[in-house]
N, C-alpha and C positions, 0 to 999 in steps of 0.2 A: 665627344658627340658630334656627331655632323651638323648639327643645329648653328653649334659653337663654333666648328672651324668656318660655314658658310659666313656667321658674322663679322666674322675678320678678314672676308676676301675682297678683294672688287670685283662682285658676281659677273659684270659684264665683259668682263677679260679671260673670262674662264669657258671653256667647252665641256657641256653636261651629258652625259648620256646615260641617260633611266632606263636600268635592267629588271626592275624589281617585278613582284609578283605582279595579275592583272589584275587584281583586285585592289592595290595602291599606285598604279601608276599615274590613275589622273589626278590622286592628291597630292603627291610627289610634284608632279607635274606643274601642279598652280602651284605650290610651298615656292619651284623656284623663280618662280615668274611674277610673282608677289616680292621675291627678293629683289628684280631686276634682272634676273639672267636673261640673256639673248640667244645666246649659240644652244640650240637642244635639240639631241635627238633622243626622240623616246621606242621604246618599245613599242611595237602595233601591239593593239590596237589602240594604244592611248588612253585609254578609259576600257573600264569592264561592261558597259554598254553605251547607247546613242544618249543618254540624260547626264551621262558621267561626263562624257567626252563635250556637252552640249553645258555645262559648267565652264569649261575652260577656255570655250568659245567667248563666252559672255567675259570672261577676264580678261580675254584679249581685246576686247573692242577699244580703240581707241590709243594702241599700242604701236609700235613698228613691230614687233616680232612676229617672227614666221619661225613655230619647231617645226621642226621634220619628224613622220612619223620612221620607222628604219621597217622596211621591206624589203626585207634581204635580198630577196628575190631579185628584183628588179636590178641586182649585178653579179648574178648570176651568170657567166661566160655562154651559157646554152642562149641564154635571152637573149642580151647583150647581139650574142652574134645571131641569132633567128631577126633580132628588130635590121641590123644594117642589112640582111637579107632579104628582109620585104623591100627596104628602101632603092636597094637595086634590082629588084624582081617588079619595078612597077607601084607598090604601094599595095595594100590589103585589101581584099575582093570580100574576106567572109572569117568568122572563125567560131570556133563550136571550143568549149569546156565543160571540166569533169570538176566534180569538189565533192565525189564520194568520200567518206570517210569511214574508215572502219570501230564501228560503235563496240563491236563485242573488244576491242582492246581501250579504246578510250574510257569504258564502264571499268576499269580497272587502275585508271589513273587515281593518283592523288590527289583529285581538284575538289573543290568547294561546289556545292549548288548553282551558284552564281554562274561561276568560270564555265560550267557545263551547259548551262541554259543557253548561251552567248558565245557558245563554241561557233559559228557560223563566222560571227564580227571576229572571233579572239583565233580564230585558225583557217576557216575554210577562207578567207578571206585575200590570204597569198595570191591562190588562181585567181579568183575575181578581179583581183587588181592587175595580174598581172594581163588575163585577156584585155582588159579597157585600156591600161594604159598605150596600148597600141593601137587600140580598135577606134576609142575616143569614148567619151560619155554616152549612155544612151539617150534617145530622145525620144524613142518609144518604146515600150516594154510589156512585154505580158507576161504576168510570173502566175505559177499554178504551185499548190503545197499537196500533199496528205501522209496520211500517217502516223507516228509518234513513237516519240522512245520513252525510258520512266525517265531519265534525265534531260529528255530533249522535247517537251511537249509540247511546242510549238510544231513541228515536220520532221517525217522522217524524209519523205521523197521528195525533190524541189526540179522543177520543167520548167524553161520558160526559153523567150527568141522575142529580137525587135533588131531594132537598127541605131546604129549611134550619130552624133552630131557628122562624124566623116563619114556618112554613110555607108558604114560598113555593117551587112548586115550579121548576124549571131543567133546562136541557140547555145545552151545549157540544160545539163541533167545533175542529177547526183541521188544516190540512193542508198542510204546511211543503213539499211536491212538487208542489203544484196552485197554481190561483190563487182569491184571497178576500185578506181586509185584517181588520183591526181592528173590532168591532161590538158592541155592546152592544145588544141587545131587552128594554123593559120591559113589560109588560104589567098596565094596570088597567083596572077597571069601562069606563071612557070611549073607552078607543083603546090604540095602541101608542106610546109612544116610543121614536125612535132616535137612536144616539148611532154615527153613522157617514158620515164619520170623527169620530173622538171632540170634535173640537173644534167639532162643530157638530150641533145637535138637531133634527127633525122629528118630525113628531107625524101619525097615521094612526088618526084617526077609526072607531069603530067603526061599519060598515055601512056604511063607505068603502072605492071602493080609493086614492084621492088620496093624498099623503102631504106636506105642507106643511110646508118651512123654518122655525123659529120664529126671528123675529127678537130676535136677543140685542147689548144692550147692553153689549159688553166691552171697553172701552176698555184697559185692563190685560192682556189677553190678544192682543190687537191691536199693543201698546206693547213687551212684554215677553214673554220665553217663556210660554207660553201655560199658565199655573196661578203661575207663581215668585213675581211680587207678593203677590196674597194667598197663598200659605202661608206667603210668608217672613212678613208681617205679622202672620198669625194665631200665628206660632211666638214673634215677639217678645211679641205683645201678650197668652202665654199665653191664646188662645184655641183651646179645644183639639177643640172639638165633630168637626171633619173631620181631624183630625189620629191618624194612629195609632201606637201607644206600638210600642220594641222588643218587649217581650215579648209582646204580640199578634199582632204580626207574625211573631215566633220561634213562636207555635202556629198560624199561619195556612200557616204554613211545611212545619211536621209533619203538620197534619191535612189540609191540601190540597192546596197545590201540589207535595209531593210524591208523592200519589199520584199527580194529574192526569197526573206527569211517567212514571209507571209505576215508583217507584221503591220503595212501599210498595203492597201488597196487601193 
């Protein structure tokens, strides 16, 4: 039993990373942290909703530990090289994301009630982080919903635009009843890049309309699920620059994707 080998280890010497389903990862999650574990990464979104995840927050008070939630994304070779491209293109002017999702295949998945209600936190949640992480937090926001699915009764269609603490300003659409995919729009001084589909970058020249493939050297992403290598690497090798803590994620949690989902006003 893994019960039985955890009480024979020195949990803090060890590095944990929780794959399991979303509907036990935030018990999973306190279980080792209750033990003393330190090094974790877990699975996004850490909990099957904001009350799961807002458990493990309160366990941590008073702790050194920082897990990591694992958004693959975020090493993804498209990103990776879009983010040093802003950084030498000037810095970020603006950026526009997609987090349609396509409903008529997801109603067909093997999920629980749960898992489907909180599809927004448990999947569309990749682009979201990954526009902010570059963009910054936002510091104002106007998010619009309507709609509904039988599995998703909260919104089908989600609209919203504001500006973040780096004042960069944004907009968002996604429309769970239509058609559109996954998309991330950066905007600097020099052009636009795009991150669509996310595991591949092009880049659209200003006073262009062309939009040209940028050739990315990813052998790791080619080999392996496309971000796993290096997070996992960055996560052993405490490299933590693109890596985000639970607790940020738990306020990224509150302050955004909960309203985006219409669930705060």
């Amino acid at each position: 039993m893994l019960e039985d080998f955890i009480e024979q280890m020195k949990v803090d010497e060890y590095y944990f990373i929780i794959t399991v389903n979303t509907e036990n990862l935030g018990g999973v999650l306190r279980y080792l942290i209750g033990k003393g574990a330190a090094n974790i990464l877990v699975e996004k979104p850490a909990g099957i909703d904001a009350a799961d995840i807002e458990k493990t927050i309160k366990l941590l008070e008073g702790k050194n530990i920082f897990p990591y939630v694992a958004y693959n994304r975020r090493f993804y070779k498209s990103f990776l090289t879009a983010k040093k491209m802003i950084d030498e293109q000037g810095g970020l002017l603006s950026c526009h994301f997609e987090f349609t999702e396509w409903a008529h295949e997801i109603e067909k998945l093997d999920k629980t009630k749960e898992a489907l209600e909180n599809w927004l936190l448990g999947n569309s949640s990749h682009v979201i982080d990954i526009a902010f992480s570059i963009a910054g937090q936002p510091k104002e926001m106007s998010c619009y919903t309507s709609g509904f699915l039988a599995w998703h009764p909260r919104a089908a269609q989600f609209s919203g635009a504001g500006i973040t603490g780096r004042d960069v300003v944004f907009s968002y659409q996604a429309n769970w009843q239509s058609a559109g995919r996954w998309g991330v729009e950066f905007n600097t001084l020099e052009g636009k890049l795009i991150l669509r589909p996310m595991e591949k970058l092009s880049f659209q020249k200003k006073g262009q309309l062309g939009v040209v493939e940028i050739d990315l050297n990813n052998p790791e992403d080619l080999d392996f699920k496309p971000g796993l290598y290096k997070q996992v690497e960055a996560f052993l090798n405490h490299e933590n620059d693109n890596m985000i803590s639970l607790q940020q994620h738990h306020k990224n949690v509150v302050n955004v994707l909960e309203k985006i989902n219409g669930k705060v006003k």
